[in-house]
N, C-alpha and C positions, 0 to 999 in steps of 0.2 A: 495531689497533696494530702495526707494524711492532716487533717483539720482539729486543733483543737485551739482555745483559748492561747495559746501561751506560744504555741507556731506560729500563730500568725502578728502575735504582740512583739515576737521579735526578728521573727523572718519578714515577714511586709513592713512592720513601724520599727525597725530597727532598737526595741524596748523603751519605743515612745509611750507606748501603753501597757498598763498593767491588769491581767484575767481579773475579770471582774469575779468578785464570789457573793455579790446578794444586791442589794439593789437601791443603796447606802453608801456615801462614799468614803474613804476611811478615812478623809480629812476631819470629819465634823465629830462633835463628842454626841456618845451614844452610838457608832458603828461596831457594829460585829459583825465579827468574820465569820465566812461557811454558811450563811442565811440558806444561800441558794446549792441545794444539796444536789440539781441537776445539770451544775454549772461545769461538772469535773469529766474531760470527754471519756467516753469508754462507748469505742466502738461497737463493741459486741451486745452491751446491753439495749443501746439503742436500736440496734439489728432488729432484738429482741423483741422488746417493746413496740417497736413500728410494725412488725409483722401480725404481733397480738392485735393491734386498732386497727389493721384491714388494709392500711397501707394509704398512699396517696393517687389517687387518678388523673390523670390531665398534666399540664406542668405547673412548676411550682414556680410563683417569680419574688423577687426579692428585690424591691425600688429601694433606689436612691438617686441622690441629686447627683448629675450630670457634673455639678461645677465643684464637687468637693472632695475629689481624688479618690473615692471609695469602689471605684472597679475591682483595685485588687484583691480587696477584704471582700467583697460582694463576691468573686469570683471564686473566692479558695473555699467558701461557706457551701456554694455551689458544689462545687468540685466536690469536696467532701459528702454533701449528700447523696451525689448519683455513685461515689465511691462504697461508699459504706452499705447505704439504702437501697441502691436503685432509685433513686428520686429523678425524674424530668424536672431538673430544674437549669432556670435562665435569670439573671440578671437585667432590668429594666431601669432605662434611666428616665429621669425629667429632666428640663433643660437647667434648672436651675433648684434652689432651697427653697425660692419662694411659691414655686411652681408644687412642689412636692407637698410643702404644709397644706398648699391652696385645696391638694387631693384629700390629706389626710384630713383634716379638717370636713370635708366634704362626704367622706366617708367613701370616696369613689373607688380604691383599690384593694382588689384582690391579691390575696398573697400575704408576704410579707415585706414590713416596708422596715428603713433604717427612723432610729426614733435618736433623739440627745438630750441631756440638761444642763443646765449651767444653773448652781443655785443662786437664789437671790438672798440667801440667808442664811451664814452656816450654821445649818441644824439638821438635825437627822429626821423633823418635821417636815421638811423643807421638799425631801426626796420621797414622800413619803401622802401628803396631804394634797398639793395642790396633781398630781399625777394619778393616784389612785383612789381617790376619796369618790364618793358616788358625785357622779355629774360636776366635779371640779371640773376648773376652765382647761387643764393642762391634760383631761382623762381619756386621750385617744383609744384606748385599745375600751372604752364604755364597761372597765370593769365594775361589777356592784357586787361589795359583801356585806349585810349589814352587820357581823361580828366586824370586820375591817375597819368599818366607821363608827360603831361602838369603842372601840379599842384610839382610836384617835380623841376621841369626845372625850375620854378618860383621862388619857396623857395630856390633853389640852389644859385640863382641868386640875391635874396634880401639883400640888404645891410643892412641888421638891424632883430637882431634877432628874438624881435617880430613879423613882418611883414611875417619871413621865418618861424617861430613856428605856427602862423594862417593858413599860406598855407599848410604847413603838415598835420596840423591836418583836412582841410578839405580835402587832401587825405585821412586819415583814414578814414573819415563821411563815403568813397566810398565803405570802403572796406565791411563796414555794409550794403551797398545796395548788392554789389557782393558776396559778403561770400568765398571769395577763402580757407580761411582756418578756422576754430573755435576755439578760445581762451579759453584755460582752466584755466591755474593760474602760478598766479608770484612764484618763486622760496625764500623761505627767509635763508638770509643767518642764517648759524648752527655755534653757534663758544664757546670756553672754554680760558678760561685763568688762571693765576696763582695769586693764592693771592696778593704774593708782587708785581703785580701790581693794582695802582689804578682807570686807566681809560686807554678805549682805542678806537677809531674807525675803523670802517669796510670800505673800499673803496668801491664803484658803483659793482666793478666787485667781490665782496665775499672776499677779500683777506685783511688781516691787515694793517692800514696805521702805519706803525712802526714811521712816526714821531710825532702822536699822542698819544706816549706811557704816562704817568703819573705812576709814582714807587710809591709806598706804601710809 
């Protein structure tokens, strides 16, 4: 399978998901698009570039939890690297999500592993602070920049939201120089309703705003 973002958002999730482009979601105010400038596939360049860093040895593995249907995505990623790269790569599961944090947390696995968010806050701080701030609770991949956390302290501190939305997002800029973790794609929400009703909204976080209901 020729693998990019956007094949597999709508061949495997049937356009249940949308190519992520930075590391932000674009529900929250303060997202901008194109953060992530190595998000856009282009086989050849990655050829490229892989062949200049010397290449990869050994195989490459790619976990994810056993119990949350991610073989196929894990597989086409796969596919795509020994396609494109020549990469030895295999997919590796745990039996379970709680299994897998228990490693990541741990720091026990080699490779690369499937990571998620779900914010607790819509804010573009949100995706931003507790994931990649030095030694945050949520900082698996132990990224440290201290311009990164500079630039948070800042925004933290701006008294005007634009001012603090500009300073986030030129911490994200960083996160595309650094690459602590690779953005794949925004989650859309999936939802059914009942005839007799005539209108309704979705909240930030997936869930129904029931006071936006409209009866038939």
């Amino acid at each position: 399978m020729g693998w990019g973002r956007a094949a597999v958002t709508s061949t495997i999730f049937n356009n249940a998901r949308t190519p992520a482009t930075g590391w932000v979601s674009p529900v929250v105010d303060g997202y901008k698009a194109g953060q992530c400038t190595w998000c856009v596939f282009d086989a050849a360049k990655a050829k490229q570039l892989y062949d200049a860093a010397g290449g990869y040895k050994g195989t490459l593995t790619i976990w994810v939890n056993g119990d949350g249907g991610h073989d196929a995505w894990a597989d086409a990623v796969c596919n795509q690297l020994k396609n494109n790269l020549g990469v030895d790569c295999a997919r590796q599961d745990t039996p379970d999500f709680a299994t897998l944090r228990t490693k990541i947390q741990n720091r026990e696995l080699k490779g690369l592993y499937r990571g998620g968010w779900q914010m607790d806050y819509p804010s573009i701080e949100n995706f931003l602070a507790p994931i990649y701030a030095t030694g945050a609770s949520s900082n698996d991949s132990d990224y440290a920049n201290p311009q990164f956390d500079s630039l948070l302290k800042q925004a933290a501190a701006a008294t005007d939201g634009a001012t603090a939305n500009s300073l986030y997002q030129q911490a994200e800029a960083l996160l595309n120089t650094d690459m602590p973790t690779m953005p794949l794609w925004y989650q859309q929400s999936q939802f059914g309703f009942s005839t007799k009703i005539k209108s309704i909204k979705m909240t930030p976080f997936s869930t129904f705003d029931l006071s936006s209901v409209v009866l038939a």
